[in-house]
C-alpha positions in Angstrom: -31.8 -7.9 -43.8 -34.3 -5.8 -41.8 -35.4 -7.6 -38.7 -37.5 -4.7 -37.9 -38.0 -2.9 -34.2 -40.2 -5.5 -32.5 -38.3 -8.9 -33.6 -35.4 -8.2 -31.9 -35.0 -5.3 -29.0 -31.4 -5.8 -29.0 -30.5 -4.9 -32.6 -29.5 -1.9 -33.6 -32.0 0.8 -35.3 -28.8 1.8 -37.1 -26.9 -1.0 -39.2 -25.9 -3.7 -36.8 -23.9 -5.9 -39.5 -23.9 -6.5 -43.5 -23.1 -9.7 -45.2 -21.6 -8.9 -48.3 -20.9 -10.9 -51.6 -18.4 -10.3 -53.7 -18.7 -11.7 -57.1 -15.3 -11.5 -58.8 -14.0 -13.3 -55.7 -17.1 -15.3 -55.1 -17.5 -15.3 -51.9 -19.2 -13.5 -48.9 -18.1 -11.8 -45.9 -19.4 -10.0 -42.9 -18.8 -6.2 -42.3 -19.4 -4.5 -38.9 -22.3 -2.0 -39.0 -22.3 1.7 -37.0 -23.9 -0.2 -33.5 -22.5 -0.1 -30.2 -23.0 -3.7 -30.0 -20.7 -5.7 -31.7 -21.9 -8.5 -33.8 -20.7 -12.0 -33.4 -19.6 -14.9 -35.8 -18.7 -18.2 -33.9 -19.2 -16.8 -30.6 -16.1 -14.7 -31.4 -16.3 -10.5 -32.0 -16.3 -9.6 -35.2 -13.0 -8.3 -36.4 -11.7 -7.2 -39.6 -14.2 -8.3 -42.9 -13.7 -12.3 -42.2 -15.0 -14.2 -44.9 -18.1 -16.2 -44.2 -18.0 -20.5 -44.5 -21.1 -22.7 -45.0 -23.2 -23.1 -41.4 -21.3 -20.0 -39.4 -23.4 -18.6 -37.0 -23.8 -14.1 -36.7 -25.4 -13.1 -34.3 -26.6 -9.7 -34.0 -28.5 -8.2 -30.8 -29.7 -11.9 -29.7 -30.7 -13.4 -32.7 -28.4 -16.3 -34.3 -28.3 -16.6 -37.9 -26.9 -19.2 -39.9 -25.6 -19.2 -43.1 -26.2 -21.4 -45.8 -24.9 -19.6 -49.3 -26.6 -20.8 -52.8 -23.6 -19.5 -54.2 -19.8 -19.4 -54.1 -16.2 -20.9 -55.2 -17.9 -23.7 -57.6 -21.6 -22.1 -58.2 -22.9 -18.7 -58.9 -26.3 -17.8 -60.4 -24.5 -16.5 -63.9 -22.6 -19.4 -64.8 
């Protein structure tokens, strides 16, 4: 997701963070981007690729996202 310069001055120009699905595994997870600032999931740095649950909160720069999948474990677009 681009949040573009002006939305948030705190984000990085470069990749901040990526939430990733995997498909075979079905399920998503976050991946640190190439930022100086660190993004955060629960109020805890990111660390690792930590899989992603239903209503977990990133936050990247000082904008809080929350994530609600419409797919994983027991639905996916293909079945």
């Amino acid at each position: 997701m681009d949040f573009g310069a002006n939305s948030d001055p705190h984000v990085s120009r470069d990749t901040h963070a990526a939430v990733v699905y995997d498909h075979h595994a079905r399920e998503f997870f976050v991946e640190r981007g190439h930022s100086r600032n660190l993004p955060l999931l629960n109020g805890a740095t990111v660390r690792g690729e930590p899989v992603l649950q239903p209503y977990d909160v990133l936050r990247v720069g000082q904008t809080d996202l929350l994530f609600l999948p419409l797919c994983g474990k027991t639905f996916a677009w293909q079945d």
